[in-house]
N, C-alpha and C positions, 0 to 999 in steps of 0.2 A: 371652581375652588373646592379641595377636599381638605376636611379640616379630620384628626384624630381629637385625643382629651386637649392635648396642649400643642402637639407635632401640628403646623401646617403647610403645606405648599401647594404654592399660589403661579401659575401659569400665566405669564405675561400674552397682552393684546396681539402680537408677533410671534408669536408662538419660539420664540428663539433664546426663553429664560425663564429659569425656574427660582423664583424667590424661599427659600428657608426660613422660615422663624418659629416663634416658640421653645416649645422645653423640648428637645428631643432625647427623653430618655426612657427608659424601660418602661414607666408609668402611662409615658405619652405618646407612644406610637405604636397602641393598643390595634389601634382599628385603619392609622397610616396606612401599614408596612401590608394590607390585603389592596391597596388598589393603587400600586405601584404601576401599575401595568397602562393603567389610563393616561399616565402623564407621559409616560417612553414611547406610547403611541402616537400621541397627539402633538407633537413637539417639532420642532424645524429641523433641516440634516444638521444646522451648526447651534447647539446649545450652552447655555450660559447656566451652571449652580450658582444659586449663588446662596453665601452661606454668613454674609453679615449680619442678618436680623436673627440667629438661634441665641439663645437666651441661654441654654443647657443642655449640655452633652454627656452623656456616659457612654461606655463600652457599646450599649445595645443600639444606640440611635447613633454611634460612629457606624457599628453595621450595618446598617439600614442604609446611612445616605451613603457606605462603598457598593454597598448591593445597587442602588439607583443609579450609580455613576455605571457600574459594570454592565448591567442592566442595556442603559443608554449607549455603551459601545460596541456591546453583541449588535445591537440594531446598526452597526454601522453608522451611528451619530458621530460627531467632532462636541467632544464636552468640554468645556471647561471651568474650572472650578475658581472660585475669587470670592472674596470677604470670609475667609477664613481666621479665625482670631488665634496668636501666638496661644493661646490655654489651652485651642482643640488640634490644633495642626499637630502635635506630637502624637496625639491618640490616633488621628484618622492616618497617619501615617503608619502609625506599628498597625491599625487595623487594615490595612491595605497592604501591608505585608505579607500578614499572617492568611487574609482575604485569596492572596496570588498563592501561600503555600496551598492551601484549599482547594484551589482549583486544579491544580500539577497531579496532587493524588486522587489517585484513579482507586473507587471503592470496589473491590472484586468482588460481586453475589457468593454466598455461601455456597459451598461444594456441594452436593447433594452425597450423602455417605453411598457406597457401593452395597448394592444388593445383601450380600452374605456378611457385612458392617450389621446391618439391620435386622436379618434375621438372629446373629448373634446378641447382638442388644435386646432383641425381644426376649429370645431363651433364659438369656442368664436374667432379664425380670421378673420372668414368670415362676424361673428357679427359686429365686429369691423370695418371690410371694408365697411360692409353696411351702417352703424353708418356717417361713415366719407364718403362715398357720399352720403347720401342725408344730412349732413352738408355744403358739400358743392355745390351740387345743390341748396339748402337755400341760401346761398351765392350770388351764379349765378344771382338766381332770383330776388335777390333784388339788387346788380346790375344793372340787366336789367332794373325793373323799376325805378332807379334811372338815368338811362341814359334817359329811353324814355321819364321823367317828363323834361330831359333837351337835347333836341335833337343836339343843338350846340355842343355837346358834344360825341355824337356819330363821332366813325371813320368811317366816309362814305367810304372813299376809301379803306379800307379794306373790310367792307362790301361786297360789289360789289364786291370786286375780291374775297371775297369767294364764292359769289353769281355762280361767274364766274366754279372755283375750282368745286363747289358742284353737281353744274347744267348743265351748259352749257358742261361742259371738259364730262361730264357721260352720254347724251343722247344718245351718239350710243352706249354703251354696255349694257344701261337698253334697248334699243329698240329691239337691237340683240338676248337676253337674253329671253324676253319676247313674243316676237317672235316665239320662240323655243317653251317657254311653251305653247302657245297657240296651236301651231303643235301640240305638243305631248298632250296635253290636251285633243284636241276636236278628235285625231288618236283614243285615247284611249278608248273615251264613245263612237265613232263612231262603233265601234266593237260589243257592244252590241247594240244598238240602230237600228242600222241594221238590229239584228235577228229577231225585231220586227214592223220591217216595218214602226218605227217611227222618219224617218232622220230630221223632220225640228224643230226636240225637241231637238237639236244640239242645236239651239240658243237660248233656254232656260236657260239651262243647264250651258254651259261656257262663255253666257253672264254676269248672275247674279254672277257664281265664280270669274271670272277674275277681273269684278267692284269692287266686296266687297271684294275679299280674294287673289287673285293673283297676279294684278296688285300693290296694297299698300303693299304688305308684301315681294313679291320678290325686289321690286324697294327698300322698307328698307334696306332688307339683303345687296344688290349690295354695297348701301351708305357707311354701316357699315362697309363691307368688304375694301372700297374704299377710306372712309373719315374718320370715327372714328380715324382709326390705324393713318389716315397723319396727322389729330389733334395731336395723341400723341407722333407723332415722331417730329413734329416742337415743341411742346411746351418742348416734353423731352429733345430734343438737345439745344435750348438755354437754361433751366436750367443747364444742364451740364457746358457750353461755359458761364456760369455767367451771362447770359444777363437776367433774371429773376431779380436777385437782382440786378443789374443797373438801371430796374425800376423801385424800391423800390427807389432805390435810387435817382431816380429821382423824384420821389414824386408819379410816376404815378401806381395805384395799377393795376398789372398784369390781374385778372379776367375784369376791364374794356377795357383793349386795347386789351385781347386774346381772351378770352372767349365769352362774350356776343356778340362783332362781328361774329365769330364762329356759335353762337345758333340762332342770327337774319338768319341772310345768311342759314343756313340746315332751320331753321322754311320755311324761302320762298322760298328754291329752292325744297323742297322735296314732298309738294303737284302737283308744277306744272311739277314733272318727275311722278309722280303717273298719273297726265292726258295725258302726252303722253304715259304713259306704257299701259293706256287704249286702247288707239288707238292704238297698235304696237300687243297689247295683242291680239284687237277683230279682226284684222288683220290676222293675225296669224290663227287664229279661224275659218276665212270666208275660208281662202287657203285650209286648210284642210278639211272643207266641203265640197267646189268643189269638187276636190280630191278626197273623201271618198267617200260620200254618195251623190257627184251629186247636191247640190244645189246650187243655183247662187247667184252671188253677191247680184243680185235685191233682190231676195227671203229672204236672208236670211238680210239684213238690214230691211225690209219690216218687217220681223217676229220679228227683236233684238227693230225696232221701237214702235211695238204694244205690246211686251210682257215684253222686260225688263223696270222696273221703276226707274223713276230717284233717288227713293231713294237708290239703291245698289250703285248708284254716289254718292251719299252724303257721304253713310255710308263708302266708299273707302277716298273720302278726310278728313273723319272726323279723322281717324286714321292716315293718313299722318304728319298734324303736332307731334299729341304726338311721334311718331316714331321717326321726328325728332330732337325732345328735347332729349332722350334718344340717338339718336347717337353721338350728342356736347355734350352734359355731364358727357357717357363713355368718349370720344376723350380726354375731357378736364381735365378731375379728375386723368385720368390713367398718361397724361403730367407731372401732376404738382405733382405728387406722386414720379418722377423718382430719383433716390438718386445716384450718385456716376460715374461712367463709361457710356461708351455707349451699354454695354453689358444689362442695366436696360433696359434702350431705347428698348433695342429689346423683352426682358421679359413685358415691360408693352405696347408694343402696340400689342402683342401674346393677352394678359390680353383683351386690349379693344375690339379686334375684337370678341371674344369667350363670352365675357359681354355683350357688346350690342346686338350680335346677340339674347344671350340668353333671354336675358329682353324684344326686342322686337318681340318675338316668345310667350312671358308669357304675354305681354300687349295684344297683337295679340286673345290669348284664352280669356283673360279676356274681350275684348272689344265682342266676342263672345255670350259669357254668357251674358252679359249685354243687348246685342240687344237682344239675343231668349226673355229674360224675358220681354222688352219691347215691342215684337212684331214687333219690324223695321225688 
């Protein structure tokens, strides 16, 4: 005997009848309608329902016992049904109806859309993401200059403590980082340079790169990897937690109190970890010298003094701010994009680290191309 809350049926000694009783309705054939399967097995080829002892029927337990009937003649059983009450036979008949139209339609698998289906759907969302940040980088910016024409107005104390967030919290792992690549950097052209007897062209070499191309681009990535995503997880979680429209509601527009403190604070912390990434970089660079090819600290300052120019300085901080407009603006856009649960939260700051990075690896080339043609 298997029994649900109230639904039971009870398999006769002969195995040639099934007795019905209790409440079979939605309530009551909770835990029935999973072991259906034991009594169609175990049962005689010629079977009896019987359906005089149910006490209560709705819709859901008419379904159940047409599924057991149906059930029992896939197997090739002889069912028959009896003790059925004039109250339930109208139901179990529209349900045996409707049960037979069920079965006739045939559920056809979803089509899989055609190749160039998909890659146009992809284009025109990616279109549309682009669309919608640089609408609201537009946004941002004139924000910004609406704040800076009124500086009372600026939140200083956020500032600052982004300033703090951005800059201050990240100088030992840009230093650490940078560091590293200068080792490996100057290990690596040390290898050849050696063969040719030409070691103090070492500080030619990962001078000029580290300034212009090292130092600003790895120091970006670090940001991005480090601040963009915290941008989008503080702005994504108070959207979530409503506190976005509370300050609507308070009159005060969100991209003023979130955003542009955000892009003030990376604009000025992310040049001046580009000048220490210098220092940690040519650092780096001098150790490995030693090291490698034997030149000394005198030597090779001496040589970084007279041979590198200050414009691969320049051209390293000139890329630092753009850099860092593009890590507040992925951070920011991806925040206030998040819709629904905190499961977004985590899909769109994936979004903003793999965005920025990408963007500031494409402005990184472009700003490239633009110096070779000018000659910097």
């Amino acid at each position: 005997m298997s029994t649900g809350s109230d639904a039971v049926i009870e398999l006769s000694d002969d195995r040639r009848q099934l007795r019905c009783h209790g409440s079979w309705t939605l309530a009551g054939i909770v835990s029935l309608e999973n072991c259906l399967k034991s009594f169609t097995e175990k049962v005689a080829q010629q079977v009896t329902l019987d359906a005089s002892a149910i006490e209560m029927m709705d819709s859901a337990g008419a379904f159940l016992f047409q599924t057991l009937t149906e059930q029992l003649k896939q197997l090739g059983k002889s069912v028959a049904v009896t003790g059925v009450s004039e109250t339930y036979r109208t139901l179990l008949n529209l349900v045996a109806t409707e049960y037979a139209g069920i079965r006739q339609y045939h559920f056809s698998p979803p089509k899989t859309p055609p190749w160039l289906y998909l890659i146009g759907e992809r284009t025109y969302h990616k279109w549309m993401m682009g669309v919608a940040f640089l609408s609201f980088v537009g946004e941002m910016m004139m924000a910004f200059f609406e704040l800076i024409a009124r500086p009372r107005r600026l939140a200083w104390r956020l500032i600052l403590r982004n300033i703090e967030d951005v800059g201050y919290h990240a100088m030992p792992i840009v230093a650490l980082l940078i560091f590293l690549v200068g080792l490996v950097l100057t290990y690596q052209i040390a290898l050849e340079l050696s063969s040719y007897n030409a070691n103090i062209y070492i500080v030619d070499i990962t001078g000029m790169v580290i300034l212009r191309e090292f130092a600003p681009l790895i120091t970006a990535i670090i940001i991005a990897g480090r601040t963009s995503t915290a941008f989008t997880a503080q702005i994504g979680t108070m959207k979530v937690n409503e506190e976005i429209d509370a300050l609507y509601t308070m009159g005060v527009p969100p991209i003023h109190r979130l955003a542009v403190p955000k892009l003030i604070a990376t604009v000025v912390a992310l040049p001046l970890l580009t000048v220490w990434a210098d220092v940690f970089g040519v650092l780096g660079s001098m150790v490995m010298a030693k090291i490698q090819l034997d030149v000394t600290f005198y030597a090779y300052l001496e040589r970084f003094e007279h041979t590198i120019s200050v414009r691969h300085y320049i051209v390293g901080l000139i890329k630092a701010p753009v850099f860092a407009m593009i890590v507040a603006a992925v951070g920011c856009f991806q925040g206030f994009r998040v819709v629904g649960t905190a499961d977004d939260v985590g899909r769109r700051t994936t979004h903003s680290a793999v965005q920025s990075i990408f963007l500031i690896i494409i402005t990184d080339a472009v700003f490239s191309i633009i110096f070779s043609w000018r000659d910097i």
